[in-house]
C-alpha positions in Angstrom: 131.1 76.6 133.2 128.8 73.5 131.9 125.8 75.0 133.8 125.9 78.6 132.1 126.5 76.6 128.9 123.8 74.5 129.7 121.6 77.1 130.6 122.1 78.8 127.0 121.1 76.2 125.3 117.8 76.3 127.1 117.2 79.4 126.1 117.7 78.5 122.2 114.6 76.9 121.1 113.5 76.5 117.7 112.4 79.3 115.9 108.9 81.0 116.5 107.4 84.2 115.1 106.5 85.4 118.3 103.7 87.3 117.2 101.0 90.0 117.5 98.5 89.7 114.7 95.4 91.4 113.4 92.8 91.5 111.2 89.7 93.5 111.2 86.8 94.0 108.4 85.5 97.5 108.1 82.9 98.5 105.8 84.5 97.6 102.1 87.4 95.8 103.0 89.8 94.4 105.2 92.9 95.4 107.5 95.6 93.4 108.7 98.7 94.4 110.4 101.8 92.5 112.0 104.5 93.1 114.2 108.0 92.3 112.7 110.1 90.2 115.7 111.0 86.4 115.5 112.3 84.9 118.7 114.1 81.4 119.4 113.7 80.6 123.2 114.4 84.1 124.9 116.2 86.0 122.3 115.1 88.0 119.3 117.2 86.9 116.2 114.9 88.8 113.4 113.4 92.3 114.1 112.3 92.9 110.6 110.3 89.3 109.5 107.6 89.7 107.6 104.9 87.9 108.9 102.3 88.9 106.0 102.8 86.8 103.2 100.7 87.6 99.9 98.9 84.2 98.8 97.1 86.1 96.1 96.6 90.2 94.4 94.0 90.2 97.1 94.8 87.6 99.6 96.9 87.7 102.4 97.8 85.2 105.0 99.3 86.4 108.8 101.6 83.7 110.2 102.1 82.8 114.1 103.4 79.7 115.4 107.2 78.0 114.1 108.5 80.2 111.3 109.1 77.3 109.0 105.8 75.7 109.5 104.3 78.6 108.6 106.3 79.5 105.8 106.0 76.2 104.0 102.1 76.2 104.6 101.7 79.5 102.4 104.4 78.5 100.0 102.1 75.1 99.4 99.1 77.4 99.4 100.3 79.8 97.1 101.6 76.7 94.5 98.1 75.5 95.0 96.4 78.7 94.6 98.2 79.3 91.4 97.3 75.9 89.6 93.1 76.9 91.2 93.7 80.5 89.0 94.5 78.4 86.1 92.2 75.6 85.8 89.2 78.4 86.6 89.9 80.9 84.6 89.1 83.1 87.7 90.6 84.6 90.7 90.3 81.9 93.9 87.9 83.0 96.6 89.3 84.0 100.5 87.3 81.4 101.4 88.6 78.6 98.7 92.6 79.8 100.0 90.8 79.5 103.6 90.2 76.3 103.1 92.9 75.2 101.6 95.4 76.6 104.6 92.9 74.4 106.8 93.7 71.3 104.6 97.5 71.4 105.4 96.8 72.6 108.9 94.5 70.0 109.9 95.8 67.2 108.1 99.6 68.0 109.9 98.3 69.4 112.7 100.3 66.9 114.8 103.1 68.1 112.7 103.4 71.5 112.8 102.9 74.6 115.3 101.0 76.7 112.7 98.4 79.4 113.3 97.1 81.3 110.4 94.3 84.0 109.4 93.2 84.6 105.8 92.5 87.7 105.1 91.4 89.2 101.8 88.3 90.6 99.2 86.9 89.2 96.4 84.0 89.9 94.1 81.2 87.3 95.6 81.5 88.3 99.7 83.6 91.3 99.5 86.7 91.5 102.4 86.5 88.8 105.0 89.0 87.2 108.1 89.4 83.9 108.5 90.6 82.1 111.3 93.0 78.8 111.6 94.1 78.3 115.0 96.3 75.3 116.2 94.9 72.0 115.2 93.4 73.1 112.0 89.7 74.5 112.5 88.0 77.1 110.2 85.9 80.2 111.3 84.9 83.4 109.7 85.2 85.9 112.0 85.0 90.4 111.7 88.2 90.3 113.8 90.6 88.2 114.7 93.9 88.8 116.9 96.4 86.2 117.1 99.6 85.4 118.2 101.9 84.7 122.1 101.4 88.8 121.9 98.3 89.3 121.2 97.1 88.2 125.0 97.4 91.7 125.7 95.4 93.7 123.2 92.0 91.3 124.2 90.9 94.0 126.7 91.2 97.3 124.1 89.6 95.3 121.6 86.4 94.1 123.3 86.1 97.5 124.6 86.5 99.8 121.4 85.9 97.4 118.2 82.1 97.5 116.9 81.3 96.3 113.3 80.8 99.1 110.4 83.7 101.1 111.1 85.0 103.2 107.8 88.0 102.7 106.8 89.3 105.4 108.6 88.0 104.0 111.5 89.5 100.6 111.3 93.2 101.8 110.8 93.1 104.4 113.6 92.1 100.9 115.8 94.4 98.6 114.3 97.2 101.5 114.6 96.6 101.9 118.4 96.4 98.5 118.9 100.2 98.2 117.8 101.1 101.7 119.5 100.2 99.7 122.7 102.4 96.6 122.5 104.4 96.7 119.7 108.3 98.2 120.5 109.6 96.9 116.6 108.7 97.1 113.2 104.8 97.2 112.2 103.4 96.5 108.9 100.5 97.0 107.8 97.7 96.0 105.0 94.4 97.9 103.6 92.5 95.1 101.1 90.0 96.5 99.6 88.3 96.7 96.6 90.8 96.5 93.3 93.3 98.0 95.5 95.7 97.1 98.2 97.9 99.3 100.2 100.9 98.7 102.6 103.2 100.7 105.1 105.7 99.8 107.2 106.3 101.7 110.6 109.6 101.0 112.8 109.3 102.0 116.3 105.3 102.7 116.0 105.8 103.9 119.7 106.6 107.2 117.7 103.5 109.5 117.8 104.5 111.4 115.1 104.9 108.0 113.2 101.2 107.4 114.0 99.8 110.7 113.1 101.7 110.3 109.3 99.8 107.1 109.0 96.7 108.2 109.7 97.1 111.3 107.3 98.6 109.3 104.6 95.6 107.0 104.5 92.6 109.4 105.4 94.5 111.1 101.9 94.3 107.8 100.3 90.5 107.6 101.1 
């Protein structure tokens, strides 16, 4: 009796997103997209977490790594983010709420298990991805896959991605990038110019799921 109690309480850890993320520029703006399950050790106690928060109208941050990490990093961005918009009479920059997700990454980084990509448009560099692995570094990157999940999309994506895809383009990859290893809810963001769009897809395994998507944004277009 003490070992199988013992050996559950193994299997509880703390609780991780457990993720697949990804974000990919096209030409004009940005995509990102999420799968939806949380795990703690080997079980799944969330199959609907949404793992895109908004950090601005046009920014967007993907979270991997401990859910509450995570969450309290874009809750301090956003708070921060906010007071920028006020003092500058302006929208803040992707790069600006890039850099300020690096601050509390790298300056906790012994702290937290946090891995984040910014992801966004704004009027001076139009859509751009950036990336903020574990222990805090910064990169600007056209795409950017993230996540314990994302280990098996690297193949598809080195293989069919190529920079100045349409939008079209970009969310028929994204979409079968999550038809391959997602089995739960997806989300999914288009950042674009002035305009923002979002769907939510559960089981994307469904084909005639994935065909509605791509007709709902090619009308969208």
């Amino acid at each position: 009796m003490l070992s199988v109690l013992s050996s559950a309480s193994e299997n509880v850890k703390g609780i991780s997103t457990g993720t697949t993320l990804f974000a990919c520029e096209y030409d004009g703006g940005v995509v990102i997209g999420a799968d939806s399950r949380t795990s703690s050790g080997t079980y799944v106690v969330n199959r609907v977490t949404d793992k895109l928060t908004q950090l601005t109208k046009s920014i967007y941050c993907c979270r991997s790594g401990s859910a509450a990490d995570t969450q309290t990093v874009a809750d301090m961005v956003r708070y921060q983010l906010d007071f920028h918009r006020l003092e500058m009479n302006r929208e803040p920059t992707v790069l600006e709420a890039a850099i300020c997700c690096q601050h509390f990454c790298y300056n906790y980084r012994d702290d937290l298990v946090a891995g984040i990509i910014v992801a966004g448009w704004d009027e001076q560099s139009g859509g751009q991805i950036y990336s903020i692995p574990l222990g805090g570094m910064l990169i600007r990157q056209p795409i950017v896959i993230g996540g314990s999940g994302s280990t098996y999309t690297y193949g598809y994506v080195d293989h069919d991605f190529r920079k100045g895809m349409t939008r079209e383009e970009c969310v028929n990859f994204v979409l079968k990038v999550y038809h391959f290893v997602a089995t739960g809810r997806v989300k999914l963001i288009v950042l674009k110019p002035f305009f923002s769009h979002m769907c939510r897809v559960t089981p994307l395994y469904n084909i005639l799921q994935y065909l509605y998507l791509l007709l709902v944004y090619t009308i969208l277009a």
